[in-house]
Backbone as a chain_set.jsonl record, in Angstrom:
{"seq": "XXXXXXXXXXXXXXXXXXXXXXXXXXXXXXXXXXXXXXXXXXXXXXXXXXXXXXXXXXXXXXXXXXXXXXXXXXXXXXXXXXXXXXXXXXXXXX", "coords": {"N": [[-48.105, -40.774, 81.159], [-45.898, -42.779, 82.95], [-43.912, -41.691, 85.671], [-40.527, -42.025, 86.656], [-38.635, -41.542, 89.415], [-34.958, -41.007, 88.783], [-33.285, -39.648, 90.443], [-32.601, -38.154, 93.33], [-32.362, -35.578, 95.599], [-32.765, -33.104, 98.49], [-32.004, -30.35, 100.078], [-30.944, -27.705, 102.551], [-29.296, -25.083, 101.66], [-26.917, -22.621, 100.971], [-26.788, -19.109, 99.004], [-24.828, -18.737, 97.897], [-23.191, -21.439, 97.531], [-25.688, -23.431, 96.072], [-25.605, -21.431, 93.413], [-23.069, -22.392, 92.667], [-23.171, -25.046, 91.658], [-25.501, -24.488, 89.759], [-23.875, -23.232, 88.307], [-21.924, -25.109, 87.598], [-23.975, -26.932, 85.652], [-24.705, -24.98, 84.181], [-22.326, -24.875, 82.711], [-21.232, -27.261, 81.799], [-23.34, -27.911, 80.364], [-23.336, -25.81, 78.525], [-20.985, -26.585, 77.213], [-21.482, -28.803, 76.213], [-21.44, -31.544, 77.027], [-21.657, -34.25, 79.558], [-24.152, -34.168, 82.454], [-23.587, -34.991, 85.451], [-24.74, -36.579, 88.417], [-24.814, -36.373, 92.037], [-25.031, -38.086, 94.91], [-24.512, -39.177, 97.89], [-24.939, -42.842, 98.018], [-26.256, -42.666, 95.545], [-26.379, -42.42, 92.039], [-26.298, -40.517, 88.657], [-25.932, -40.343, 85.691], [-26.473, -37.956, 82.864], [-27.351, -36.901, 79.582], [-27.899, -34.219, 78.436], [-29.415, -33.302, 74.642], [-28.241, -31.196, 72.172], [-30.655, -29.172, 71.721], [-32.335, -29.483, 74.071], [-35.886, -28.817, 75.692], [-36.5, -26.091, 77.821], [-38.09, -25.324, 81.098], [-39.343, -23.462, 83.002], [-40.541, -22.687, 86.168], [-42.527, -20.352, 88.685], [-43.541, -20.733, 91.754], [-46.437, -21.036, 94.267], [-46.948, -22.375, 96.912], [-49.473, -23.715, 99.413], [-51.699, -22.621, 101.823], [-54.493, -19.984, 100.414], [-55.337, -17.823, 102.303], [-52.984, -17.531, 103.833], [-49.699, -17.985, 104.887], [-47.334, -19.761, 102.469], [-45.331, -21.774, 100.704], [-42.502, -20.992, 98.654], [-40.967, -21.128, 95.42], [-38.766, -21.547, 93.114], [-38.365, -23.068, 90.274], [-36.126, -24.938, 88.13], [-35.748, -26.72, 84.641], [-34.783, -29.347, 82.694], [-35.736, -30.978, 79.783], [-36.291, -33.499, 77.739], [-36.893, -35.765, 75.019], [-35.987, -39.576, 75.07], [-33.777, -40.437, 72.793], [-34.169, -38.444, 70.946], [-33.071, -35.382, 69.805], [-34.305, -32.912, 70.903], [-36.42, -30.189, 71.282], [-38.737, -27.167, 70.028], [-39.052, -24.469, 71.664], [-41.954, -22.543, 73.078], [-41.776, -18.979, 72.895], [-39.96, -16.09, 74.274], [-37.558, -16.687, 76.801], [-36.905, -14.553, 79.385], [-34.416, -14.068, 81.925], [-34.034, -11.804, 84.706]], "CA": [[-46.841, -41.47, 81.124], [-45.87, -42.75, 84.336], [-42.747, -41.083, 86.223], [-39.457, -43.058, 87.492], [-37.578, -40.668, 89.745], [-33.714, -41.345, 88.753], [-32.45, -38.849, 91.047], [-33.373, -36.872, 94.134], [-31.77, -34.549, 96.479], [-33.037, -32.364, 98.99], [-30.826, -30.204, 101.267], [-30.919, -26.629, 102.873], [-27.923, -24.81, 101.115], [-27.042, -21.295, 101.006], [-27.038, -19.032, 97.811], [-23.268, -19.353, 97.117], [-23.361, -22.723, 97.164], [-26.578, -23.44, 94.494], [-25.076, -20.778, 92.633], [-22.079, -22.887, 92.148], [-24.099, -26.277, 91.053], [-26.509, -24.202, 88.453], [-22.582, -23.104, 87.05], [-21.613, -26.088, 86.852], [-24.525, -27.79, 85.025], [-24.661, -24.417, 82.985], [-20.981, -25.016, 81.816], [-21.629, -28.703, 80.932], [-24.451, -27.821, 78.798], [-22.438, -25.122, 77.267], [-19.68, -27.267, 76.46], [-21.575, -29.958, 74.978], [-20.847, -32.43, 77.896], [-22.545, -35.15, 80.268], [-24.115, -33.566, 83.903], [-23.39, -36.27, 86.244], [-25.415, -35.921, 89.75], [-24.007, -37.77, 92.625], [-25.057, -38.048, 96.567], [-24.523, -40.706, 98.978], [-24.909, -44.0, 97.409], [-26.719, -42.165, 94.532], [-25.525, -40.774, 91.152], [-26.585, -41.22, 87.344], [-25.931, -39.511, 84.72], [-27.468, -37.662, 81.689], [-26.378, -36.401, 78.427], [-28.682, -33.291, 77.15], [-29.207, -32.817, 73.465], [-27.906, -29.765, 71.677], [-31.758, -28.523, 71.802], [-33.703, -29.633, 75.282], [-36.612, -27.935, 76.149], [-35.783, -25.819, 79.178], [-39.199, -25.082, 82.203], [-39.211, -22.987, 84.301], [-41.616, -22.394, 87.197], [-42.635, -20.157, 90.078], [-44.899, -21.52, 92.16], [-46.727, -20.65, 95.449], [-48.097, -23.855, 97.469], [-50.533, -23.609, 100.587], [-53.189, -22.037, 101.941], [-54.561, -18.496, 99.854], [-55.109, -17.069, 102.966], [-51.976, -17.697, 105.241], [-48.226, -17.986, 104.735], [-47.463, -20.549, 101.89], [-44.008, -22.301, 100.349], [-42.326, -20.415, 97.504], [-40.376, -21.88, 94.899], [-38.623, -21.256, 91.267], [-38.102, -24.302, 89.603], [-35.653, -24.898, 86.522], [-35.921, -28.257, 84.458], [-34.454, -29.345, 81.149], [-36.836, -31.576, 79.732], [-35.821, -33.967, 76.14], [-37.526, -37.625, 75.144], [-35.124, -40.396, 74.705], [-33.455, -40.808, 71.674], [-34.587, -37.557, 70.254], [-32.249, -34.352, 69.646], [-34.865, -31.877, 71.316], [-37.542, -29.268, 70.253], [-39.268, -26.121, 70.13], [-39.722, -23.58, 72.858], [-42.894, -21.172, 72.863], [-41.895, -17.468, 73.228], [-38.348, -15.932, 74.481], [-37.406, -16.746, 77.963], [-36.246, -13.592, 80.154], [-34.341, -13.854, 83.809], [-33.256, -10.938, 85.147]], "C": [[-46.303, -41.575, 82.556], [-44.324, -42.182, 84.499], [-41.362, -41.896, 87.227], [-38.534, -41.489, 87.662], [-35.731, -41.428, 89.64], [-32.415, -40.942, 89.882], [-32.496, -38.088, 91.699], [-32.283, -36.257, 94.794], [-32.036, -33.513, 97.096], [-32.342, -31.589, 100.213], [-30.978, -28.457, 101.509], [-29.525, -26.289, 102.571], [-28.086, -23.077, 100.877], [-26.701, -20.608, 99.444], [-26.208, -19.409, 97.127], [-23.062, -20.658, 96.726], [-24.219, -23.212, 96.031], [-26.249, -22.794, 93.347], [-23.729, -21.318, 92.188], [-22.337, -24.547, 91.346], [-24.856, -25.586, 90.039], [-24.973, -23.93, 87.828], [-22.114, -24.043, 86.401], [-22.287, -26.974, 86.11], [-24.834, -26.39, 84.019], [-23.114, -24.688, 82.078], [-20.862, -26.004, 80.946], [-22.412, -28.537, 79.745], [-24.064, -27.052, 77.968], [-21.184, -25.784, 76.313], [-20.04, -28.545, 75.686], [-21.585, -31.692, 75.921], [-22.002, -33.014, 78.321], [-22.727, -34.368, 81.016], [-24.395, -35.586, 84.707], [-24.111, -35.888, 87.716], [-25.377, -37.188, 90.702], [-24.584, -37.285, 94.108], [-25.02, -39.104, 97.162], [-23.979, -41.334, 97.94], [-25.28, -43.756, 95.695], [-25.924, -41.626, 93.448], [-26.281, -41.641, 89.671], [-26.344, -40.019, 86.378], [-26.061, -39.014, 82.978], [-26.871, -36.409, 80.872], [-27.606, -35.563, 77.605], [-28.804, -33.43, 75.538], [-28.987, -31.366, 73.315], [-29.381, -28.969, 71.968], [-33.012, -28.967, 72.868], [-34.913, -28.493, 75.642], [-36.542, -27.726, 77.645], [-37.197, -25.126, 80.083], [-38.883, -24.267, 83.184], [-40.63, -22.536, 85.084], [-41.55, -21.317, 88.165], [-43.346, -20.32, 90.561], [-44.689, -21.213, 93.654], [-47.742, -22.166, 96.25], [-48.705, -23.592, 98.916], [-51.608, -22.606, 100.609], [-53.131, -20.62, 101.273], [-54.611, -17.86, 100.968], [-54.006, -16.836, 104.31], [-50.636, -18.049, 104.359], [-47.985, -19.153, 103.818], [-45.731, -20.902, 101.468], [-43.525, -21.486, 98.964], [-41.345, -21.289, 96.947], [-39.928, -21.809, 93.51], [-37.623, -22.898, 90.987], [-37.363, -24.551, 88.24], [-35.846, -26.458, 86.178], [-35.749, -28.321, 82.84], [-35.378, -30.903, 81.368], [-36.207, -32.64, 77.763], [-36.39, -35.462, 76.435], [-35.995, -38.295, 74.6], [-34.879, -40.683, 73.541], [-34.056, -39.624, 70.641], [-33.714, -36.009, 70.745], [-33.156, -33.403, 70.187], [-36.292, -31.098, 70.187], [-37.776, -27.988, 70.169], [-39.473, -25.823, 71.478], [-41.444, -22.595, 72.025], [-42.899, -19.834, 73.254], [-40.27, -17.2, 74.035], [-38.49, -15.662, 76.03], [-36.539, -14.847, 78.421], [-35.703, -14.095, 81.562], [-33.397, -12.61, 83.687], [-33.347, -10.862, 86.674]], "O": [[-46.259, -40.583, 83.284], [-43.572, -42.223, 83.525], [-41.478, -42.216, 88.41], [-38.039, -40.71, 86.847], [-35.397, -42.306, 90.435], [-31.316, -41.437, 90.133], [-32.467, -36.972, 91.18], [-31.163, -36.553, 94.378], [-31.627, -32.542, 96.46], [-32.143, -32.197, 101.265], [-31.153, -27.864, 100.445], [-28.603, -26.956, 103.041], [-29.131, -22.462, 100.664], [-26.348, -21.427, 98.595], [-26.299, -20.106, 96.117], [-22.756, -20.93, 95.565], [-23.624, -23.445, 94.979], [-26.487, -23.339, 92.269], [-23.197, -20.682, 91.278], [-21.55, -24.986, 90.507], [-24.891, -26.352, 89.076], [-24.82, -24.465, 86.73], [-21.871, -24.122, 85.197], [-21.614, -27.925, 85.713], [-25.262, -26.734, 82.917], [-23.041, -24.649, 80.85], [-20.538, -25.929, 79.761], [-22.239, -28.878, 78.575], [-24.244, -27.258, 76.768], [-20.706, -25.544, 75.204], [-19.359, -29.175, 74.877], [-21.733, -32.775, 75.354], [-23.117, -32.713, 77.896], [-21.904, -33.455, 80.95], [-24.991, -36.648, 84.524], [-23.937, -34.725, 88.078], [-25.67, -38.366, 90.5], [-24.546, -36.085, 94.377], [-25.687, -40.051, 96.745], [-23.087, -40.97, 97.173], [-24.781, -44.414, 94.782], [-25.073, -40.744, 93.564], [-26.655, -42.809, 89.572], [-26.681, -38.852, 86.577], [-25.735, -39.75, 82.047], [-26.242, -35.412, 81.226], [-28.154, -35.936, 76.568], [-27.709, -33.882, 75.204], [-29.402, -30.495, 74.079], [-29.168, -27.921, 72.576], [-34.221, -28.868, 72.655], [-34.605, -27.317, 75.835], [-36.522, -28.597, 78.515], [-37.418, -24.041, 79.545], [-38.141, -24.521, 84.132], [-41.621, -22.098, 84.499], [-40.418, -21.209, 88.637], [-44.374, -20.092, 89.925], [-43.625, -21.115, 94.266], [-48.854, -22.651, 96.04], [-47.831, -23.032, 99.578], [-52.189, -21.991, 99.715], [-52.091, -19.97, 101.376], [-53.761, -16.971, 100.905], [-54.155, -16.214, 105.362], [-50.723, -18.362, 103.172], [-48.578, -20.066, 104.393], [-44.898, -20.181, 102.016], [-44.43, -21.402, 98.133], [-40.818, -22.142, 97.661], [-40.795, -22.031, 92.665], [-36.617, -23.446, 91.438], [-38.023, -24.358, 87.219], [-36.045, -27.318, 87.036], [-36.32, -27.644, 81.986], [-35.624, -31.609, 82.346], [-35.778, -31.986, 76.812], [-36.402, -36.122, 77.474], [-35.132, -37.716, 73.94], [-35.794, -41.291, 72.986], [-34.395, -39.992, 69.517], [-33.754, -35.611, 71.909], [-32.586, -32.391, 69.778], [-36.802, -31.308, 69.087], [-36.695, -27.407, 70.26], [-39.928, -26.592, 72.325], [-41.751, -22.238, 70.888], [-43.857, -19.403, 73.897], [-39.55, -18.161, 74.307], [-39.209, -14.797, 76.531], [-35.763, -14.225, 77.696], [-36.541, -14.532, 82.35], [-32.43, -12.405, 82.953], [-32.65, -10.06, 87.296]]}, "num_chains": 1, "name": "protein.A"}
């Protein structure tokens, strides 16, 4: 299925800061609401279902033997026009 990016954003930000963007797209989704995502010229916005399937990643990219990129990745995930689905197995973060 091919991939249309809707919405990018890449920016060096410190923890306080990200930690105040994952609140506010956890609050939205708690409350039932739209997350709206806006930069520059950019913005669009997207309306979860009650049951998205939620990804998470950690992932190590470059060379095995030398210094490489680290990275934890979150990602709600739902097809169009469909209320959500099943997970496989009970997420932990601590």
């Amino acid at each position: 299925m091919p991939e249309k990016v809707l919405f990018e954003s890449e920016s060096s930000q410190d923890r306080a800061a990200i930690a105040d963007y994952l609140r506010r797209v956890a609050d939205n989704l708690e409350a039932g609401e739209a997350i709206t995502l806006s930069a520059g010229d950019q913005s669009v916005t997207m309306e979860p279902p009650a049951r998205p399937t939620f990804e998470v990643k950690a992932e190590r990219e470059g060379p095995t033997d030398g210094p490489g990129e680290l990275s934890v990745e979150f990602e709600l995930e739902w097809d169009e026009g469909v209320d959500g689905g099943d997970g496989s197995g009970e997420l932990r973060i601590e």
